[in-house]
HTML snippet that shows the backbone in 3Dmol.js (N, CA, C, O; Angstrom):
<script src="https://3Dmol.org/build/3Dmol-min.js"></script>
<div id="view" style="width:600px;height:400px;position:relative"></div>
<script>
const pdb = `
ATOM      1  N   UNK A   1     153.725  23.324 167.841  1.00  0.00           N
ATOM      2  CA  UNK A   1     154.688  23.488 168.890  1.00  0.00           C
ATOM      3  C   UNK A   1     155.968  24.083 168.291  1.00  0.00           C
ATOM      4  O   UNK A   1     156.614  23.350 167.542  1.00  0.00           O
ATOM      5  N   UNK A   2     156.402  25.302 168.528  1.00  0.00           N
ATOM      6  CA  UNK A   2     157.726  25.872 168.784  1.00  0.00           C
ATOM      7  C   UNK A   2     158.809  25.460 169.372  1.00  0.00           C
ATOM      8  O   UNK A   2     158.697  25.363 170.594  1.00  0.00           O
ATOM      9  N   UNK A   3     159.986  25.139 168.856  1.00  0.00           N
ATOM     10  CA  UNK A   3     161.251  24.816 169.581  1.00  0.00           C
ATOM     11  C   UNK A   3     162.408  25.933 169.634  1.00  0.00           C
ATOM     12  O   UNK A   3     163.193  25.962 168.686  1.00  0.00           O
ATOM     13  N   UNK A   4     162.511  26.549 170.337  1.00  0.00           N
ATOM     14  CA  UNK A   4     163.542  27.820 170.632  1.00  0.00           C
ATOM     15  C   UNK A   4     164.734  27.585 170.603  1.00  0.00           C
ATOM     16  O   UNK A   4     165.439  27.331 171.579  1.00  0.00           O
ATOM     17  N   UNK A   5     165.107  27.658 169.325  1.00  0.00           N
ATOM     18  CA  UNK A   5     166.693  28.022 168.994  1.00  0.00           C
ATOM     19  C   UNK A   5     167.839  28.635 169.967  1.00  0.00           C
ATOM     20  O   UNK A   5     168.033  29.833 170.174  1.00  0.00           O
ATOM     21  N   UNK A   6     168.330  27.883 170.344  1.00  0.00           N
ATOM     22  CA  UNK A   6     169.698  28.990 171.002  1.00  0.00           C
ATOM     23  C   UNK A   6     170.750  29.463 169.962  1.00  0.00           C
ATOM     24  O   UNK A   6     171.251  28.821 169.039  1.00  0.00           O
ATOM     25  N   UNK A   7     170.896  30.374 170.234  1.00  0.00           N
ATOM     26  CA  UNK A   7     171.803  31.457 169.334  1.00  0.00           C
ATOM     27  C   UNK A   7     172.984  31.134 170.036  1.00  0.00           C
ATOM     28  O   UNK A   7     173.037  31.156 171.266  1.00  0.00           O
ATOM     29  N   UNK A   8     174.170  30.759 169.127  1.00  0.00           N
ATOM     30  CA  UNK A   8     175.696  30.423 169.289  1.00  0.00           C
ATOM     31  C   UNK A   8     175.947  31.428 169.061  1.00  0.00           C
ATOM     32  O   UNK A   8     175.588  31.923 167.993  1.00  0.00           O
ATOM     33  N   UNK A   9     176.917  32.370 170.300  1.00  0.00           N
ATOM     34  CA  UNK A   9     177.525  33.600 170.391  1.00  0.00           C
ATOM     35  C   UNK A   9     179.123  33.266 170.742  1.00  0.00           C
ATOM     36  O   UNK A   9     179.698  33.112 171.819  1.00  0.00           O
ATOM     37  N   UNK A  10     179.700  33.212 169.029  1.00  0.00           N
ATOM     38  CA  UNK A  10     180.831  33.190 169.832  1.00  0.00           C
ATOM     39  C   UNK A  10     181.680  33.910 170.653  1.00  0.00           C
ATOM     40  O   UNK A  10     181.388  35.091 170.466  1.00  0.00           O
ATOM     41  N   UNK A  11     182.800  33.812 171.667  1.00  0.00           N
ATOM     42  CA  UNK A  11     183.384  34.765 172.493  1.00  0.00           C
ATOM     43  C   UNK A  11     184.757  35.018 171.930  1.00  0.00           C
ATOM     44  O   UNK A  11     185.759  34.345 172.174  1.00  0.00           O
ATOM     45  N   UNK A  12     184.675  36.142 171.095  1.00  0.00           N
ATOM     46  CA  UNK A  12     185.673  36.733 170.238  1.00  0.00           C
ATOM     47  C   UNK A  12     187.151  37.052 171.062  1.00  0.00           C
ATOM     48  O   UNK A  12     188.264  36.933 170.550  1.00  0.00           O
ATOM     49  N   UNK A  13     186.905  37.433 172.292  1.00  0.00           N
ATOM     50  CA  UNK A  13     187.869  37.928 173.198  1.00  0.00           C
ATOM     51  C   UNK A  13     188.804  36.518 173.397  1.00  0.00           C
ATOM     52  O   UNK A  13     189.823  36.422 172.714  1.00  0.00           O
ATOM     53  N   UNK A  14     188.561  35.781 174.033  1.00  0.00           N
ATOM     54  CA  UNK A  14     188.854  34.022 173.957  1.00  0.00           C
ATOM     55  C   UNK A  14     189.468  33.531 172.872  1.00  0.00           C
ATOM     56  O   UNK A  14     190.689  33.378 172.916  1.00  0.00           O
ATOM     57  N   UNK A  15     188.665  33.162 171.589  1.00  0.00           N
ATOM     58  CA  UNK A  15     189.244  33.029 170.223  1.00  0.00           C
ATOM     59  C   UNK A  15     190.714  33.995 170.053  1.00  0.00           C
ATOM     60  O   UNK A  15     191.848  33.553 169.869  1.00  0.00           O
ATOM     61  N   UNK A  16     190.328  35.328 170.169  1.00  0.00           N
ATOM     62  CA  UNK A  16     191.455  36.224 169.765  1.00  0.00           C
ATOM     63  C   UNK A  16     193.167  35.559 170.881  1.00  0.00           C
ATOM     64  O   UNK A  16     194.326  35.268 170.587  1.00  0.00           O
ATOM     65  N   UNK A  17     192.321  35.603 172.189  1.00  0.00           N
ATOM     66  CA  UNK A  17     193.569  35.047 172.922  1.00  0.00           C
ATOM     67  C   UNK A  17     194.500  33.363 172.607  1.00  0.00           C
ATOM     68  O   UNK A  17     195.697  33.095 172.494  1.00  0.00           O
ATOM     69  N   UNK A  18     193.429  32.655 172.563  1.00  0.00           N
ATOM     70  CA  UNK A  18     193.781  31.437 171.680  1.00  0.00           C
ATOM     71  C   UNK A  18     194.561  31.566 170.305  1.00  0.00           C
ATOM     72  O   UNK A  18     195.161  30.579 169.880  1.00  0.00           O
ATOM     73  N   UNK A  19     194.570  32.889 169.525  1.00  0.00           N
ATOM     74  CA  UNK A  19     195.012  32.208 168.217  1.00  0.00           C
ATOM     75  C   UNK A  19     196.346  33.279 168.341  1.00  0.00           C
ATOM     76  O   UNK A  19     197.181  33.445 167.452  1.00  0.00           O
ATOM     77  N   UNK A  20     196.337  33.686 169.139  1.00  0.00           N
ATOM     78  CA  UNK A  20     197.702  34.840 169.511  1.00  0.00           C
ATOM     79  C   UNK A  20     198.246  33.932 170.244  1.00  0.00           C
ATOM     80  O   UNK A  20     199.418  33.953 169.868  1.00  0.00           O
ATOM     81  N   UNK A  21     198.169  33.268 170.924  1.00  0.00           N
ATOM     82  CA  UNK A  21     198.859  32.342 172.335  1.00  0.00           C
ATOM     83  C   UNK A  21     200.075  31.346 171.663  1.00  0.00           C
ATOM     84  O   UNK A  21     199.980  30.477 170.796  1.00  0.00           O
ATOM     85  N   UNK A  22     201.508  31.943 172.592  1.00  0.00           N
ATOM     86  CA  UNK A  22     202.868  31.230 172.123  1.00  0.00           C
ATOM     87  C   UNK A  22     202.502  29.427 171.416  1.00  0.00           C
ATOM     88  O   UNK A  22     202.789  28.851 170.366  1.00  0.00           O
ATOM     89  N   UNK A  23     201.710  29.039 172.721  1.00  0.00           N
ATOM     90  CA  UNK A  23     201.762  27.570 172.275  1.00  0.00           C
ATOM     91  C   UNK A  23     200.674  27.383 171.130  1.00  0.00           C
ATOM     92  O   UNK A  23     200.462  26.190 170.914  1.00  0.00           O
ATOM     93  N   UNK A  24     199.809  28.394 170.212  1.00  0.00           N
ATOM     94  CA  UNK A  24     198.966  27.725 169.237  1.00  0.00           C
ATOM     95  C   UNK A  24     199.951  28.036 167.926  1.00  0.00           C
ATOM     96  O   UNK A  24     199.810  27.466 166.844  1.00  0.00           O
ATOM     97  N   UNK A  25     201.298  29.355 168.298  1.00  0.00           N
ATOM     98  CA  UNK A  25     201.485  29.562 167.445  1.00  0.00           C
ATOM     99  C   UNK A  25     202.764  28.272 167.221  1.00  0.00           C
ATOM    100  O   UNK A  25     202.748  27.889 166.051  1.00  0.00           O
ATOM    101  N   UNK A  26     203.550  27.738 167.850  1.00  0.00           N
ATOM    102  CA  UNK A  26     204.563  26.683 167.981  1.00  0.00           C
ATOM    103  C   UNK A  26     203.649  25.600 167.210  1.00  0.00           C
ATOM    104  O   UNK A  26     204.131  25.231 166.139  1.00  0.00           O
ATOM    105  N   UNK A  27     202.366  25.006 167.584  1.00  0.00           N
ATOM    106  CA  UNK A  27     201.600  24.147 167.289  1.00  0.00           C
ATOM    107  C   UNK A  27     201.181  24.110 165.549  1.00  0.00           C
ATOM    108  O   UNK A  27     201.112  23.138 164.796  1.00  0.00           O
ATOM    109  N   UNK A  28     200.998  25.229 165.341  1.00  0.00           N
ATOM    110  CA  UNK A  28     200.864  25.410 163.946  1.00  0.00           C
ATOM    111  C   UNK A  28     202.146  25.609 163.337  1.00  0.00           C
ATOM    112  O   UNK A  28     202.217  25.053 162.241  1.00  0.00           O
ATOM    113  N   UNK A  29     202.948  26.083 163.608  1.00  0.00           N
ATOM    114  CA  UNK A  29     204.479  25.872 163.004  1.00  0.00           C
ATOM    115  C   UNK A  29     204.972  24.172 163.319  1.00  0.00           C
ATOM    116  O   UNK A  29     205.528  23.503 162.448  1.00  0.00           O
ATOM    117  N   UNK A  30     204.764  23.817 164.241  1.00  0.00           N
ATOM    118  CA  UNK A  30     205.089  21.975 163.948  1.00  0.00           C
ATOM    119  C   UNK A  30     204.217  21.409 162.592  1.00  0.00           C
ATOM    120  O   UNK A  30     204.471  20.658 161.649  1.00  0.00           O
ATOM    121  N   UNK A  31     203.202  22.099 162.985  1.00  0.00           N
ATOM    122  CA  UNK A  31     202.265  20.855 162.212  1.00  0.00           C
ATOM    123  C   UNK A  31     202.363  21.261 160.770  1.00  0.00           C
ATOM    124  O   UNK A  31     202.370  20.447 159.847  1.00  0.00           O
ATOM    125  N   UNK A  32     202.450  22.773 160.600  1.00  0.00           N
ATOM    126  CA  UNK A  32     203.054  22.581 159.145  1.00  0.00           C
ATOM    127  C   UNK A  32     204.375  22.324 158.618  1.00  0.00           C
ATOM    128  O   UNK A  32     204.395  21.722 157.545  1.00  0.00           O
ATOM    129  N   UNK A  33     205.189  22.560 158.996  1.00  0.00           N
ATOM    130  CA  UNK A  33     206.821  22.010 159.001  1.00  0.00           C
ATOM    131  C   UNK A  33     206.547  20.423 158.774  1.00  0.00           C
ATOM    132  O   UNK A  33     207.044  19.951 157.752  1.00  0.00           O
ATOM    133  N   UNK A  34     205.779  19.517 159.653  1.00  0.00           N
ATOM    134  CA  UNK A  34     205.678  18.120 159.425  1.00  0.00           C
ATOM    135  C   UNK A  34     204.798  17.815 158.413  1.00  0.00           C
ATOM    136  O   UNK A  34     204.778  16.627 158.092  1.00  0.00           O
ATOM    137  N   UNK A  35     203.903  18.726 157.692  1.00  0.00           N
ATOM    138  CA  UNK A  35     203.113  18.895 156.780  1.00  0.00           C
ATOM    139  C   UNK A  35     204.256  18.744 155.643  1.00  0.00           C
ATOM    140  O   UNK A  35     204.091  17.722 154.977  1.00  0.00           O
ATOM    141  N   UNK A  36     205.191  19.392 155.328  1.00  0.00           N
ATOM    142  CA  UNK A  36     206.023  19.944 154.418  1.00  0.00           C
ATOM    143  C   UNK A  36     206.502  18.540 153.784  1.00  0.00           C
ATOM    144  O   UNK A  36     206.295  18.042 152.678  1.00  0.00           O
ATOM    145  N   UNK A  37     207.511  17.914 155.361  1.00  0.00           N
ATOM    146  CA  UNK A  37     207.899  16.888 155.156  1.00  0.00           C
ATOM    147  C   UNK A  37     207.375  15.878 155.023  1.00  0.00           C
ATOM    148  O   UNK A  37     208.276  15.085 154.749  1.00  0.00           O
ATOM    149  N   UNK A  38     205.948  15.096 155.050  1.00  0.00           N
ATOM    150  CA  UNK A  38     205.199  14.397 154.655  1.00  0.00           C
ATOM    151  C   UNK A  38     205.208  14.216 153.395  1.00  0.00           C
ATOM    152  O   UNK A  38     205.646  13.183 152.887  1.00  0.00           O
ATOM    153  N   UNK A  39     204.550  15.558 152.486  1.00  0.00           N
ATOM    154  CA  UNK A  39     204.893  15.764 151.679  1.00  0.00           C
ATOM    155  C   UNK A  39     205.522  15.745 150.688  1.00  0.00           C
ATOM    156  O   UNK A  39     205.074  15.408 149.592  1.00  0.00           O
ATOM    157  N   UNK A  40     207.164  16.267 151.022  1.00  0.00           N
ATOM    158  CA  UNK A  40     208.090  15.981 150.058  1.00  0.00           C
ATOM    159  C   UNK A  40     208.687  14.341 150.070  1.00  0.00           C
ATOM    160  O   UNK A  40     209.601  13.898 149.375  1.00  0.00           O
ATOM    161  N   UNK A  41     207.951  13.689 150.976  1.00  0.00           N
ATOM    162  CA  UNK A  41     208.470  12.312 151.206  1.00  0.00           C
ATOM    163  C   UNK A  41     207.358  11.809 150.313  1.00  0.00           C
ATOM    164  O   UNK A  41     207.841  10.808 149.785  1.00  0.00           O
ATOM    165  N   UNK A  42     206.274  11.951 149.918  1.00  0.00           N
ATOM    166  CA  UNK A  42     205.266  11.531 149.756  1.00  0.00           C
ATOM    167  C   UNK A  42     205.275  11.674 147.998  1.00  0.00           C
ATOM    168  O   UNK A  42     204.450  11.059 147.323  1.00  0.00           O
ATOM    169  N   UNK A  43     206.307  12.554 147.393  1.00  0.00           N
ATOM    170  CA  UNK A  43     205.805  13.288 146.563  1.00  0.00           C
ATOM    171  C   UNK A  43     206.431  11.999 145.475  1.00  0.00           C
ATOM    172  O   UNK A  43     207.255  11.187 145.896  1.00  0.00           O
ATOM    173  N   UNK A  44     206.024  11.968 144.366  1.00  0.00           N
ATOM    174  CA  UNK A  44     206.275  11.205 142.823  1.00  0.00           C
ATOM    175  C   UNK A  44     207.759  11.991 142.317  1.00  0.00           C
ATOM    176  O   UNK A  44     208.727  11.357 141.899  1.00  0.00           O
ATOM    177  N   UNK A  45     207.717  13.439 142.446  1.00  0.00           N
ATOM    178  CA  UNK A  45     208.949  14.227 141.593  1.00  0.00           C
ATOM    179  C   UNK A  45     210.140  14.516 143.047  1.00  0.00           C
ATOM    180  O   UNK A  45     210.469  13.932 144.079  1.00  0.00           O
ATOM    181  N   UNK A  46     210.364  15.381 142.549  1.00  0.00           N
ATOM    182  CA  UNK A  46     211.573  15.646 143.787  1.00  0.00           C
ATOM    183  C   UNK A  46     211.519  16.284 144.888  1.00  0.00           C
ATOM    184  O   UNK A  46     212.393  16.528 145.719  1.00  0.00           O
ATOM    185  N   UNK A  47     209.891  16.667 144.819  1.00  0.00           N
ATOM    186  CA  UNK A  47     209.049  17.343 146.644  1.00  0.00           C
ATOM    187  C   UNK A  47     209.950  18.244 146.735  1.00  0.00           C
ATOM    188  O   UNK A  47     210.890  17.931 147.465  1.00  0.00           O
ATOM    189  N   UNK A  48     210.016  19.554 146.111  1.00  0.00           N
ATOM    190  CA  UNK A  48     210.512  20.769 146.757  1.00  0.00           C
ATOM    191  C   UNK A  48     209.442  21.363 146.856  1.00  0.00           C
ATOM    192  O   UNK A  48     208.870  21.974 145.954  1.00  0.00           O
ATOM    193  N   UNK A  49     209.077  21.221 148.013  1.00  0.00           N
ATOM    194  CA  UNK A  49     207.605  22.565 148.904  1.00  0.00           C
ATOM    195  C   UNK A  49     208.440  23.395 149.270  1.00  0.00           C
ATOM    196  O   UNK A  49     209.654  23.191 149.285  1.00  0.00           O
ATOM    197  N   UNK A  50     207.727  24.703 149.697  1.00  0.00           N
ATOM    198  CA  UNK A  50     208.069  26.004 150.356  1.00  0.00           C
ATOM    199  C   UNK A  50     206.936  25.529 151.579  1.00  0.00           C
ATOM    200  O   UNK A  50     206.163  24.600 151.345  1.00  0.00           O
ATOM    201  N   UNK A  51     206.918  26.190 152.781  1.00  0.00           N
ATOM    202  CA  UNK A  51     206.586  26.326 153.873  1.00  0.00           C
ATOM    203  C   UNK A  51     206.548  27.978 154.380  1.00  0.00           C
ATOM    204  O   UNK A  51     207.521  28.615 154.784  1.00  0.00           O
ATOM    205  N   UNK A  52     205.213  28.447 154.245  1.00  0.00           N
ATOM    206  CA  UNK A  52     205.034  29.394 154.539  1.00  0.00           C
ATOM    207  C   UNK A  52     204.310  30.193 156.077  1.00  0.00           C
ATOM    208  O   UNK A  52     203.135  30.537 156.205  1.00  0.00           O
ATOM    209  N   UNK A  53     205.354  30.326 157.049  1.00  0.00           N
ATOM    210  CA  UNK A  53     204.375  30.458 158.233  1.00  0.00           C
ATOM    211  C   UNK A  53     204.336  32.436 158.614  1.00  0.00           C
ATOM    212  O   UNK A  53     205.258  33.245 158.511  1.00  0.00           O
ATOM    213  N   UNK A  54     203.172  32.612 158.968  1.00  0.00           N
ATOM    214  CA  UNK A  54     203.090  34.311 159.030  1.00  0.00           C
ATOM    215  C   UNK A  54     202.499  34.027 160.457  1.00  0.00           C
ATOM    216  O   UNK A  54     201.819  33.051 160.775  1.00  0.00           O
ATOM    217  N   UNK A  55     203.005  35.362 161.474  1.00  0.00           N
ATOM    218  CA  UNK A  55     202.603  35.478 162.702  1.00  0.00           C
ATOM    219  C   UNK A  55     202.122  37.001 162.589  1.00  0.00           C
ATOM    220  O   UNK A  55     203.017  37.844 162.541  1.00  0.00           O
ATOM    221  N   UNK A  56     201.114  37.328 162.553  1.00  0.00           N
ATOM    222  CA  UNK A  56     200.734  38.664 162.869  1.00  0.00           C
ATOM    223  C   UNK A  56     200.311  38.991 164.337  1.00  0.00           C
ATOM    224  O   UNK A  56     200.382  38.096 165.179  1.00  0.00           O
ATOM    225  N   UNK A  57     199.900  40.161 164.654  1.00  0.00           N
ATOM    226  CA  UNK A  57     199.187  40.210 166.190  1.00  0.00           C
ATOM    227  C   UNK A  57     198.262  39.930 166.661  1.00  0.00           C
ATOM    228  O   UNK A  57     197.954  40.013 167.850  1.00  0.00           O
ATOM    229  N   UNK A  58     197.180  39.237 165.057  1.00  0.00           N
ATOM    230  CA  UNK A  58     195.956  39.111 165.342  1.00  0.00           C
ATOM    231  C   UNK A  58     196.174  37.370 165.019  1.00  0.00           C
ATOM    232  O   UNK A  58     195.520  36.661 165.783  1.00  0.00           O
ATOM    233  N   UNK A  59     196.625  36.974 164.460  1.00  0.00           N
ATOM    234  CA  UNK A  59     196.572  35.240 164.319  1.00  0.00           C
ATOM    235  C   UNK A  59     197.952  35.317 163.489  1.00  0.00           C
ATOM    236  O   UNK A  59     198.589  36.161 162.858  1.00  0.00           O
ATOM    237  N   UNK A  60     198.080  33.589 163.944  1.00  0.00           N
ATOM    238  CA  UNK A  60     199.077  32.693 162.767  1.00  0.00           C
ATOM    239  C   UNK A  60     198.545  31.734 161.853  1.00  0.00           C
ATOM    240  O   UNK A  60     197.679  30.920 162.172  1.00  0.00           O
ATOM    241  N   UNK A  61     199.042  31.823 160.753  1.00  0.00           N
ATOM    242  CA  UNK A  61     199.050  31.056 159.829  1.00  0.00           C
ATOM    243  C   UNK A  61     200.257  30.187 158.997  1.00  0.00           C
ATOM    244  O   UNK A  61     201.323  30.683 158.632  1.00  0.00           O
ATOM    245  N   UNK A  62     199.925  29.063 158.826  1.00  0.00           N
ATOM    246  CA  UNK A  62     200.624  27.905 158.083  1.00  0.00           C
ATOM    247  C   UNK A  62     200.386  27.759 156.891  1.00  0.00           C
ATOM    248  O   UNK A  62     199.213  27.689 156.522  1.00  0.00           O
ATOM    249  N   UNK A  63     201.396  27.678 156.018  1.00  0.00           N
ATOM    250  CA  UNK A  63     200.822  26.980 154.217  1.00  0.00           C
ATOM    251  C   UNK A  63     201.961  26.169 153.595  1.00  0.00           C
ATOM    252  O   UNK A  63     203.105  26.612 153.698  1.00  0.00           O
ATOM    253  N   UNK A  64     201.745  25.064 152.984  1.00  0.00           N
ATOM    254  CA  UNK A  64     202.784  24.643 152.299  1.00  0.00           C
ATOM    255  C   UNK A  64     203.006  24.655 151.058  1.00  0.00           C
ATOM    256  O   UNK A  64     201.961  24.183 150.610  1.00  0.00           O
ATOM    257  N   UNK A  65     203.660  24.875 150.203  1.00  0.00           N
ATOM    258  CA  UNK A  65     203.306  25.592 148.494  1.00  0.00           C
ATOM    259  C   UNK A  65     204.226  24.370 148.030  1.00  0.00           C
ATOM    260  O   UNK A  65     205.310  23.901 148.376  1.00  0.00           O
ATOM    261  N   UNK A  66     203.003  24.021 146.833  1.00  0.00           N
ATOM    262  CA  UNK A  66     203.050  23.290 146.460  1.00  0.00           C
ATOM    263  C   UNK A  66     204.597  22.688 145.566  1.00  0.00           C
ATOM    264  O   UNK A  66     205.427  23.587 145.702  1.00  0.00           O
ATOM    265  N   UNK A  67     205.117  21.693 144.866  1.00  0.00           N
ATOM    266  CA  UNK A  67     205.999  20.738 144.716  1.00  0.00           C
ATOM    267  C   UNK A  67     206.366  21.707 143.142  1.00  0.00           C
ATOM    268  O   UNK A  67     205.769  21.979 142.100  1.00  0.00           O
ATOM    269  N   UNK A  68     207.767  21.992 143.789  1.00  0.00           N
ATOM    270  CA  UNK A  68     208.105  23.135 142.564  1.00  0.00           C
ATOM    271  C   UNK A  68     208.960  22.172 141.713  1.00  0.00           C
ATOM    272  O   UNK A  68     209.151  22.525 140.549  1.00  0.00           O
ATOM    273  N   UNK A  69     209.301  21.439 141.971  1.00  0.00           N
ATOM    274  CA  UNK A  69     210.019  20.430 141.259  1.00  0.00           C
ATOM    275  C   UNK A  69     209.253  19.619 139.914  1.00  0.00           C
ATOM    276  O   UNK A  69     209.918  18.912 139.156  1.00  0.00           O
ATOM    277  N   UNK A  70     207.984  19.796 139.762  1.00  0.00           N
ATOM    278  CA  UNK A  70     206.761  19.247 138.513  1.00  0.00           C
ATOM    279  C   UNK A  70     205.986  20.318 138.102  1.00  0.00           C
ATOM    280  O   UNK A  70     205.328  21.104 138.783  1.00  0.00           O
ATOM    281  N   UNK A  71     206.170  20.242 136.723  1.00  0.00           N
ATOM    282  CA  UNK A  71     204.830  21.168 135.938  1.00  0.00           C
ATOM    283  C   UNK A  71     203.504  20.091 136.632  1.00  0.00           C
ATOM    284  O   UNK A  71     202.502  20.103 135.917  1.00  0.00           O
ATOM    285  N   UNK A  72     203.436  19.578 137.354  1.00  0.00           N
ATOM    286  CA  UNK A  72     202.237  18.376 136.987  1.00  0.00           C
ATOM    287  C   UNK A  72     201.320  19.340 138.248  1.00  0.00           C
ATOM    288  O   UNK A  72     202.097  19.744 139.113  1.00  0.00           O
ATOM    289  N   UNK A  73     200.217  19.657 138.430  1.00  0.00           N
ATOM    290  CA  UNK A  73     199.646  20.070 139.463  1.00  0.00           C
ATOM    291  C   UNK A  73     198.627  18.692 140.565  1.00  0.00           C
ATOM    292  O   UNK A  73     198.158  18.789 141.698  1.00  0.00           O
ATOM    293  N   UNK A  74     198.628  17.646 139.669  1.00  0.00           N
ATOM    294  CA  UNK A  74     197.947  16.377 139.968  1.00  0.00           C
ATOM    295  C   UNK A  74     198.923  15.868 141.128  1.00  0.00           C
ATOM    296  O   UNK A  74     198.532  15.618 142.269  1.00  0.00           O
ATOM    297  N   UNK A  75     200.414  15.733 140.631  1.00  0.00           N
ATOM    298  CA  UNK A  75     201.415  15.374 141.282  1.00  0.00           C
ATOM    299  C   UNK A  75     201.705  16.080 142.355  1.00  0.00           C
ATOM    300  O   UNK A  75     202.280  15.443 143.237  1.00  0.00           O
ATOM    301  N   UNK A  76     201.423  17.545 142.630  1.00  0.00           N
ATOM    302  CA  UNK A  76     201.185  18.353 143.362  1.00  0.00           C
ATOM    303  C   UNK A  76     200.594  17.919 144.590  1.00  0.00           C
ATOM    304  O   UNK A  76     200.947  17.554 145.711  1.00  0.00           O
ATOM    305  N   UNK A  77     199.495  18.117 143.888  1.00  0.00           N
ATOM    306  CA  UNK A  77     198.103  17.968 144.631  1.00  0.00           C
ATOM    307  C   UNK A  77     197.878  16.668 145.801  1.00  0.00           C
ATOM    308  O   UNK A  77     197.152  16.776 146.789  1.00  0.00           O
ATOM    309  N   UNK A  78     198.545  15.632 145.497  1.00  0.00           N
ATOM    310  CA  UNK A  78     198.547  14.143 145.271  1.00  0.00           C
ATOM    311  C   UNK A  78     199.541  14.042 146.689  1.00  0.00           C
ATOM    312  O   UNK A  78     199.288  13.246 147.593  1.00  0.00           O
ATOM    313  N   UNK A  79     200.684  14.966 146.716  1.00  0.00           N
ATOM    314  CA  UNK A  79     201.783  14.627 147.922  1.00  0.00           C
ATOM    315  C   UNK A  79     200.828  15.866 148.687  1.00  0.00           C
ATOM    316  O   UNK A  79     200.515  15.332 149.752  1.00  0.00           O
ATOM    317  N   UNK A  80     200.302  17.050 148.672  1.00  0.00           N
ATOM    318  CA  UNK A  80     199.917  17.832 149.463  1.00  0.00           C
ATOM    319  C   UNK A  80     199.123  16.801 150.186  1.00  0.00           C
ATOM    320  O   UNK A  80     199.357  16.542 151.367  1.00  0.00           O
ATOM    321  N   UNK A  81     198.193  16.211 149.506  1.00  0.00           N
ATOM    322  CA  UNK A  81     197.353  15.775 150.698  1.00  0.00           C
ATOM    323  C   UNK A  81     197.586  14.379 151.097  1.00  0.00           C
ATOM    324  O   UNK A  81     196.677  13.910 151.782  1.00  0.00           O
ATOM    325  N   UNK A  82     198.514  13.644 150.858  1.00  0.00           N
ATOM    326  CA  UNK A  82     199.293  13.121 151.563  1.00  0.00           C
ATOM    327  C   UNK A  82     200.341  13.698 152.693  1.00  0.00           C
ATOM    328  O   UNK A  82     200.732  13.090 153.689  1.00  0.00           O
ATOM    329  N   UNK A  83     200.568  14.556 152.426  1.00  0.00           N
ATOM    330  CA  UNK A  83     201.204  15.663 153.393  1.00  0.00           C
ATOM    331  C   UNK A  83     200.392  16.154 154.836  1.00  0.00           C
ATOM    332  O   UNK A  83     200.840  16.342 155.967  1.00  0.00           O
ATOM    333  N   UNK A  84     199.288  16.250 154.398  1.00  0.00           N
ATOM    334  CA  UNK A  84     197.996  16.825 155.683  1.00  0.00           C
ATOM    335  C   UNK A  84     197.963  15.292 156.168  1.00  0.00           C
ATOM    336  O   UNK A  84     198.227  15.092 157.353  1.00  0.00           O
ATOM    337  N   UNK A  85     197.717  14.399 155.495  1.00  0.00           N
ATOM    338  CA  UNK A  85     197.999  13.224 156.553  1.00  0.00           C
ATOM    339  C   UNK A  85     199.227  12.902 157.571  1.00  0.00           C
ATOM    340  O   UNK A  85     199.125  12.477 158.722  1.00  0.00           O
ATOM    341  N   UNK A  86     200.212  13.162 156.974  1.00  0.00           N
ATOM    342  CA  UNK A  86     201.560  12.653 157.464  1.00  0.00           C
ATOM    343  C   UNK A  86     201.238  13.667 158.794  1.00  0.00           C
ATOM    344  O   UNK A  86     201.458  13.319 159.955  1.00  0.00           O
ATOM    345  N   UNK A  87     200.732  14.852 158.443  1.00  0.00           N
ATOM    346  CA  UNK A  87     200.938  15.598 159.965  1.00  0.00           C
ATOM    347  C   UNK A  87     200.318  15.601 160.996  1.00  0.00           C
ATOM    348  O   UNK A  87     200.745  15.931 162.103  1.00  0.00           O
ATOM    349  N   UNK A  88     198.711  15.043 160.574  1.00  0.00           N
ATOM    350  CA  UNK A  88     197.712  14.739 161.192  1.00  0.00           C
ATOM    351  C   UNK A  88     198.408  13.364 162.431  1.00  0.00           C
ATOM    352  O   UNK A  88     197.717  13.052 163.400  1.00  0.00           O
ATOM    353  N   UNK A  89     199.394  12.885 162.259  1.00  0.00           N
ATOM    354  CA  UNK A  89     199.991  12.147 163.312  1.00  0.00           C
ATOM    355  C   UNK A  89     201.168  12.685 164.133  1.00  0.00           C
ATOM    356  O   UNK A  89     201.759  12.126 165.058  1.00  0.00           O
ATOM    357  N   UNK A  90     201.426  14.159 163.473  1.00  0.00           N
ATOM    358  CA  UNK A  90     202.698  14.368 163.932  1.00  0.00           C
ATOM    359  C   UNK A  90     202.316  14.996 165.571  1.00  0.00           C
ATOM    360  O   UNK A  90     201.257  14.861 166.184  1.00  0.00           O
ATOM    361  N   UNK A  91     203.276  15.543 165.904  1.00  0.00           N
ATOM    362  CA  UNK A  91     203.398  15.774 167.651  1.00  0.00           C
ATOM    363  C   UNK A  91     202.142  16.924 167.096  1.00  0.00           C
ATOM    364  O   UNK A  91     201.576  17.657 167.907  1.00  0.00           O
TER     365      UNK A  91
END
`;
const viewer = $3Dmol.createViewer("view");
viewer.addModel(pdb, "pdb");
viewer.setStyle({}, {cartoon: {color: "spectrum"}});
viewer.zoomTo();
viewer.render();
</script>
């Protein structure tokens, strides 16, 4: 017996409008901004992140760079993802 796969087609047109749309791009600028500050609250050294947000025509993107304040990349590493938590509650 054969079971017939359905093929997931995603709808590119949709996606594209979603990741251009004012409110996904506000949404991702909160959540990394509260990312940042999680973060530098979170951090062992003195949590200086950069916060990097880019809006092009085709999508936005969020990044938070890492804790310039330590050679340590552990220490880094350690408030970043304590950081993705802190935001994971934010608005």
């Amino acid at each position: 017996m054969t079971v017939a796969r359905s093929r997931f087609r995603p709808n590119r047109q949709k996606i594209a409008e979603f990741l251009t749309a004012p409110q996904t791009r506000a949404l991702i600028e909160r959540k990394t901004r509260a990312a940042e500050r999680a973060a530098a609250a979170a951090s062992e050294a003195d949590g200086q992140f950069r916060t990097d947000i880019e809006t092009g025509e085709r999508r936005v993107r969020g990044a938070v760079l890492g804790d310039y304040s330590t050679a340590d990349p552990d220490v880094s590493r350690r408030a970043l993802l304590r950081g993705l938590d802190g935001a994971r509650g934010a608005d």
